[in-house]
C-alpha positions in Angstrom: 65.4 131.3 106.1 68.8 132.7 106.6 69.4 136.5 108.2 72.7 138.0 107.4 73.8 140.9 109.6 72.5 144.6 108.6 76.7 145.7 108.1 77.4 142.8 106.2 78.6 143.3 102.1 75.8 140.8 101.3 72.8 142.7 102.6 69.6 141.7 101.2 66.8 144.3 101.3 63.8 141.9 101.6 64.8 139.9 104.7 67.0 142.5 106.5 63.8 143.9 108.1 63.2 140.5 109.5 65.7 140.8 112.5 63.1 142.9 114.8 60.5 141.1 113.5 61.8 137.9 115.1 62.3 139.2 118.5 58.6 139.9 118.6 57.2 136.7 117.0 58.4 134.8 120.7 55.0 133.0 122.1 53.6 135.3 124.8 55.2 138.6 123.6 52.4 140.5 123.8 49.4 137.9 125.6 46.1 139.5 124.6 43.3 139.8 127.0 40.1 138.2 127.2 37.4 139.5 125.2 34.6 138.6 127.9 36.6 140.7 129.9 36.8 143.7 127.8 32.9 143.5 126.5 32.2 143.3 130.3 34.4 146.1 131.2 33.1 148.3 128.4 29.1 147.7 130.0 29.2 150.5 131.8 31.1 152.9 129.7 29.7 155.9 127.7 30.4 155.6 124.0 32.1 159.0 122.8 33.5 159.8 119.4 35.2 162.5 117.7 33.2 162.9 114.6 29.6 164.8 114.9 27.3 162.4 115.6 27.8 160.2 118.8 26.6 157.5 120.2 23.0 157.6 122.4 23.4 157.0 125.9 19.9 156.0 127.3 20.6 156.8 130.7 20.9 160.2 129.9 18.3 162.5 129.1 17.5 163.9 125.5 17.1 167.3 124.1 15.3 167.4 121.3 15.6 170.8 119.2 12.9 171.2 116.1 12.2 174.3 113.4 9.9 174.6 110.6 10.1 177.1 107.6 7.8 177.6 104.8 8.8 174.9 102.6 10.4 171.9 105.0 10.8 170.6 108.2 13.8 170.2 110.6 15.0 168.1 113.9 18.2 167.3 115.8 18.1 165.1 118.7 21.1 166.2 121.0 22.4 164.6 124.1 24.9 166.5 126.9 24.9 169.5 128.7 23.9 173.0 127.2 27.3 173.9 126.4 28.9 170.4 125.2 25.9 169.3 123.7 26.6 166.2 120.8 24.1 165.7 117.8 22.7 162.6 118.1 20.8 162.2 114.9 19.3 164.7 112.1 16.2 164.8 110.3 14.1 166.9 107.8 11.5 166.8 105.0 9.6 169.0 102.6 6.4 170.0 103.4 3.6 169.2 100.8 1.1 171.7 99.4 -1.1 170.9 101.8 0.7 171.5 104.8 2.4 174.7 103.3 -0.9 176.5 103.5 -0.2 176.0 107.7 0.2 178.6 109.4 3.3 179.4 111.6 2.5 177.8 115.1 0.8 174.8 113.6 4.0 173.8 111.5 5.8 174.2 114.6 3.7 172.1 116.0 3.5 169.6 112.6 7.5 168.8 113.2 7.0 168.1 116.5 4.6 165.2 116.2 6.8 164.2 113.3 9.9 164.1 115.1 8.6 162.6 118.1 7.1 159.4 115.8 10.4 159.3 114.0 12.1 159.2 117.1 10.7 156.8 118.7 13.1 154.4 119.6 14.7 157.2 121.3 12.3 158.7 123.4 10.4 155.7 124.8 11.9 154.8 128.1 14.0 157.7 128.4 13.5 161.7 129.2 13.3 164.1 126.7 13.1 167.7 126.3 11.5 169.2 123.1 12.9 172.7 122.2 10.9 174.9 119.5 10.0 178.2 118.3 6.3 180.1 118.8 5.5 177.4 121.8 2.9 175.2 119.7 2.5 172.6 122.7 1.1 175.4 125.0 -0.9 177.1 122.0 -2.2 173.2 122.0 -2.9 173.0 124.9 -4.8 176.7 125.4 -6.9 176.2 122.7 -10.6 175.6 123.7 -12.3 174.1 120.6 -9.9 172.0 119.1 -10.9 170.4 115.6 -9.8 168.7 112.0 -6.0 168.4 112.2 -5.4 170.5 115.6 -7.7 167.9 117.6 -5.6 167.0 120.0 -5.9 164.1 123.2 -3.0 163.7 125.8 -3.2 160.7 127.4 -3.1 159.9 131.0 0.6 159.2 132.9 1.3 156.4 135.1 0.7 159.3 138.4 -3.1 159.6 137.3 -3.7 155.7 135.7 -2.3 152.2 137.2 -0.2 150.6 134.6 -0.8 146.9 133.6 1.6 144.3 133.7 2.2 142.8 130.0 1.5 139.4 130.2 3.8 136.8 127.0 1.8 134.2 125.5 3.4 131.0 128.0 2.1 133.0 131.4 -1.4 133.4 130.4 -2.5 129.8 131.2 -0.8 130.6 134.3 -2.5 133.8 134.9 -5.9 132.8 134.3 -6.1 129.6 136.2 -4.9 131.7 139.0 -7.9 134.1 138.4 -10.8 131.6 137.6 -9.5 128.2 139.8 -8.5 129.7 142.8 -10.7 129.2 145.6 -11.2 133.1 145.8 -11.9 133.5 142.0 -14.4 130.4 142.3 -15.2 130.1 138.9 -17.0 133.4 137.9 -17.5 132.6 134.4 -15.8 134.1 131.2 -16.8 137.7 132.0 -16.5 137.9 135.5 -12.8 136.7 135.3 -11.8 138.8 132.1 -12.7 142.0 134.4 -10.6 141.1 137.1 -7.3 140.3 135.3 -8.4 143.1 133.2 -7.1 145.9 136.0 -3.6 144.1 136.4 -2.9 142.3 133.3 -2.6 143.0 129.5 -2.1 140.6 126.5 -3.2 140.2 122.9 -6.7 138.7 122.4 -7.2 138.2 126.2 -11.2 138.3 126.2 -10.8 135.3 123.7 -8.4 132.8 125.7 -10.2 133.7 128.7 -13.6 132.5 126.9 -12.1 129.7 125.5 -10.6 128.8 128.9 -14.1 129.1 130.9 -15.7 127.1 128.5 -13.1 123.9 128.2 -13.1 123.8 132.2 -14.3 120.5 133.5 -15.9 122.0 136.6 -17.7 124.4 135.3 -19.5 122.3 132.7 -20.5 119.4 135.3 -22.0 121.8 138.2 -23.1 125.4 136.3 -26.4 125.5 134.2 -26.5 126.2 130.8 -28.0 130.0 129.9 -28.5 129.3 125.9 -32.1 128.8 124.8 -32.8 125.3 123.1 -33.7 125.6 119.5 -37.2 126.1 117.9 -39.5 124.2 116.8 -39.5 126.0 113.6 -36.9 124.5 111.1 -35.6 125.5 107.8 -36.7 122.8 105.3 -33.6 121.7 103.0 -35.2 120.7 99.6 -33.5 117.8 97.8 -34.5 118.8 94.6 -36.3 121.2 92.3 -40.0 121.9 92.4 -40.0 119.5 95.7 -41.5 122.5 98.1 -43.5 125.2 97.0 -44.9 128.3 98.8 -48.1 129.9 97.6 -50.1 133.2 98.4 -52.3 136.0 97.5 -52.1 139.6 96.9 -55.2 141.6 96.6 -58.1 142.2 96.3 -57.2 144.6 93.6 -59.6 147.1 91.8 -61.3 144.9 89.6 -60.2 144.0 86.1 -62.0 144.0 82.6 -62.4 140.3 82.8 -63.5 140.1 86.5 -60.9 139.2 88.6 -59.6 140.6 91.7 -56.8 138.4 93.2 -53.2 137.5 92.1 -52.5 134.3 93.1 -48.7 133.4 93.4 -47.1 130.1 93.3 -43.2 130.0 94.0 -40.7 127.0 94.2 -38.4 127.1 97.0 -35.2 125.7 95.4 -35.6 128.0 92.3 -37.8 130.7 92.8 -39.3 130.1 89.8 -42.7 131.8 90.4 -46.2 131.5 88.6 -48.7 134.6 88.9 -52.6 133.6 88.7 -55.1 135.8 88.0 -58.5 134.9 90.2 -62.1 136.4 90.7 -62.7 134.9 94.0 -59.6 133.9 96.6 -61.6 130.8 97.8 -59.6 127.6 98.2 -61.8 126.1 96.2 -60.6 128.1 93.4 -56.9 127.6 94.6 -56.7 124.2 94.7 -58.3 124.0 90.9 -55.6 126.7 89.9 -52.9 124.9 91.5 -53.8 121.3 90.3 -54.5 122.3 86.7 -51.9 125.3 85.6 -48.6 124.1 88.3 -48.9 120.4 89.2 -50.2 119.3 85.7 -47.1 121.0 83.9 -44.4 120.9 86.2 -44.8 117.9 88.0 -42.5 114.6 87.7 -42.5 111.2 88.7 -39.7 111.4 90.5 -40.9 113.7 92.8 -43.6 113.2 95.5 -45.4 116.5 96.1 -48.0 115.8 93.3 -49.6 113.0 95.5 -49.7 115.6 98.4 -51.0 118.0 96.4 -53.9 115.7 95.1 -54.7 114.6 98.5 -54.6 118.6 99.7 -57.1 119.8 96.8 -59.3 116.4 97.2 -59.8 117.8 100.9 -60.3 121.8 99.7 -63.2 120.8 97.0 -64.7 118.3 99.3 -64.8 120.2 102.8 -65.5 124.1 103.8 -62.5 124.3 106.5 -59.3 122.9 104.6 -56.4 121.9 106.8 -53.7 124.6 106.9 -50.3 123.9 107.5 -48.3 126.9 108.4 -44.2 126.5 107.3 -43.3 130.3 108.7 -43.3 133.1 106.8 -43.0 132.5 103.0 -40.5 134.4 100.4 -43.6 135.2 98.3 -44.6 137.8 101.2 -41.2 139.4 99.6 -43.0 139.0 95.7 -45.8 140.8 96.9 -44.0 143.5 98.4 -42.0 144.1 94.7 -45.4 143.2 92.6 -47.1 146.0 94.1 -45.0 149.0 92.9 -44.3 147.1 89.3 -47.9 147.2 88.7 -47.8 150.3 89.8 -45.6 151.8 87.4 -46.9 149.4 84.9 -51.0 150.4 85.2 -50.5 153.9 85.1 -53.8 155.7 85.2 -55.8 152.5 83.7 -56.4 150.6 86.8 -58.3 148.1 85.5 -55.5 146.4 83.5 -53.2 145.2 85.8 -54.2 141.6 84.4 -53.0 142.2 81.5 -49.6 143.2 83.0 -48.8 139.9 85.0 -47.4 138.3 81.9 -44.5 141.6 82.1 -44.1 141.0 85.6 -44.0 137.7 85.7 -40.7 137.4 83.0 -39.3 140.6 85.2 -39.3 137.6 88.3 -38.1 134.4 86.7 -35.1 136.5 84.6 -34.0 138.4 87.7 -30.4 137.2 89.5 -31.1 135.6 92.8 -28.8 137.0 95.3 -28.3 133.7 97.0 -26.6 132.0 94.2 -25.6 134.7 91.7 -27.8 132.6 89.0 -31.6 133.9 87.2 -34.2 131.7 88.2 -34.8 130.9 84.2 -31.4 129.6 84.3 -31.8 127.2 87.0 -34.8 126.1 85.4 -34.0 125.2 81.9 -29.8 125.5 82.2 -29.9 128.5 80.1 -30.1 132.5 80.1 -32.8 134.1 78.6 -31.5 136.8 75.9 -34.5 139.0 75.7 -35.5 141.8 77.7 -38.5 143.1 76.2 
């Protein structure tokens, strides 16, 4: 590019401007400074600014100025002294019927708390002086039976209470070996160590690291004793199949019925809860063992399954001996049948007390259509692989 001189007959307009340009375009006119420099020189330095809010300085104190009508809420968070003092930040909000039905000193004491928890990144770590009308913290404060809404705790300073060290996740291991290895912690155990780092130390889900800790140490678990109790001798049978383990009982004696008999004799399958109900006249094992072999084993038995055979040796033994062998499994879930069978019948007899036979039938349908909480299914459905309609 060519530049004329500014007196010249050929001027041009759009490169006459160029000629103080160029004398400023020289490499190291104007050398510009480091910005490490200037970020590191501006550390130190309290942000001001002409417009109305300004820029928190956290090494000052705050001043925190709050006022409540009959319809909203207002706060301004200042910073300065009392006669240069610079907004910070503003807040308000409408109060909601509830709330307007306060009266005076407790919405005073409403935007306070509010403020305080909207301010929060403010006032943690630094000083603050709250500012309000009708002095609600000292009505607080004076009031002897706080309750509902005005309940009020204040918790304790660092003067009255020792503060506790926060402890991040990569120091705990450190932390607790030094509390449960050393040779003056010598291996207390799980609780004894979580009280001691307890009163110096905090950290999210403590109790369990320190647990899992005292457990996965080497020393303790080849020199300490084990406190847990060793299982019973009483297990839960696990059935393979249906109709594989049954549970029997009796419930009576009852008043006695037109027909003679006085006993309800229940047999239930384990896996299905289906359950049979017997009327008897005598609760002999004798009679039992007849019952059992000629109304359960004869209809529901199969060749697959090998309780039949123990059920034939069983009543062999009742008819052909006065003391049959009893083998006692715990307590059966037909205990619970007899606890609901006695209130059905109940309800069911009425005032004619000597029908109650004729009501097993009722009761009976009531048990085997009935959801069984432990797998959401009726005991007719696990049965035949179908719902029963009827209800009546």
């Amino acid at each position: 590019m060519r530049v004329r001189p500014r007196g010249s007959c050929d001027f041009d307009p759009k490169t006459g401007y160029r000629l103080s340009l160029n004398e400023i375009t020289v490499p190291d006119s104007y050398p510009l400074p480091r910005m490490d420099d200037l970020l590191q020189s501006a550390k130190h330095t309290t942000f001001k600014s002409t417009i109305d809010l300004n820029q928190a300085d956290f090494t000052k104190p705050f001043v925190l100025r709050t006022d409540a009508s009959n319809y909203a809420l207002g706060a301004v968070l200042l910073q300065g002294p009392d006669m240069e003092e610079h907004p910070i930040e503003y807040a308000s909000r409408l109060l909601n019927s509830a709330e307007r039905n306060y009266s005076t000193t407790e919405r005073e004491a409403l935007v306070v708390v509010w403020v305080l928890n909207k301010f929060r990144g403010y006032r943690e770590g630094s000083k603050i002086t709250v500012a309000s009308d009708h002095q609600p913290l000292k009505w607080l404060m004076k009031l002897k039976s706080p309750s509902g809404r005005v309940y009020c705790r204040y918790s304790h300073d660092s003067k009255s209470e020792e503060a506790q060290l926060v402890v991040p996740s990569h120091e705990r291991d450190k932390i607790v070996k030094e509390h449960h290895d050393s040779p003056n912690a010598a291996h207390y155990g799980s609780d004894g160590t979580y009280q001691r780092i307890a009163k110096r130390y905090f950290c999210i889900g403590m109790r369990k690291f320190i647990t899992n800790y005292a457990k996965n140490c080497l020393d303790c678990a080849r020199l300490k004793a084990s406190n847990q109790k060793p299982a019973g001798l009483l297990q839960t049978p696990v059935q393979a199949q249906r109709f594989e383990i049954i549970e029997i009982d009796l419930f009576g004696p009852l008043p006695e019925s037109k027909d003679k008999k006085k006993w309800i004799f229940i047999v239930e399958d384990v896996a299905t809860r289906w359950a049979e109900l017997f009327a008897l006249t005598n609760a002999t094992p004798r009679e039992c063992a007849t019952v059992l072999m000629e109304q359960w084993v004869t209809l529901k038995s199969h060749q697959r399954q090998r309780y039949p055979i123990c059920l034939r040796c069983y009543a062999t033994t009742v008819l052909s001996s006065e003391n049959p062998p009893i083998i006692y499994s715990g307590i059966p879930s037909t205990s619970k049948s007899c606890r609901k069978k006695k209130p059905c019948l109940a309800i069911l007899v009425e005032n004619q007390h000597d029908s109650w036979c004729e009501k097993l039938p009722s009761i009976r349908f009531a048990m085997n259509t009935a959801d069984w909480s432990n797998c959401c299914l009726p005991n007719f459905w696990q049965r035949t692989s179908h719902s029963q309609r009827g209800s009546k």
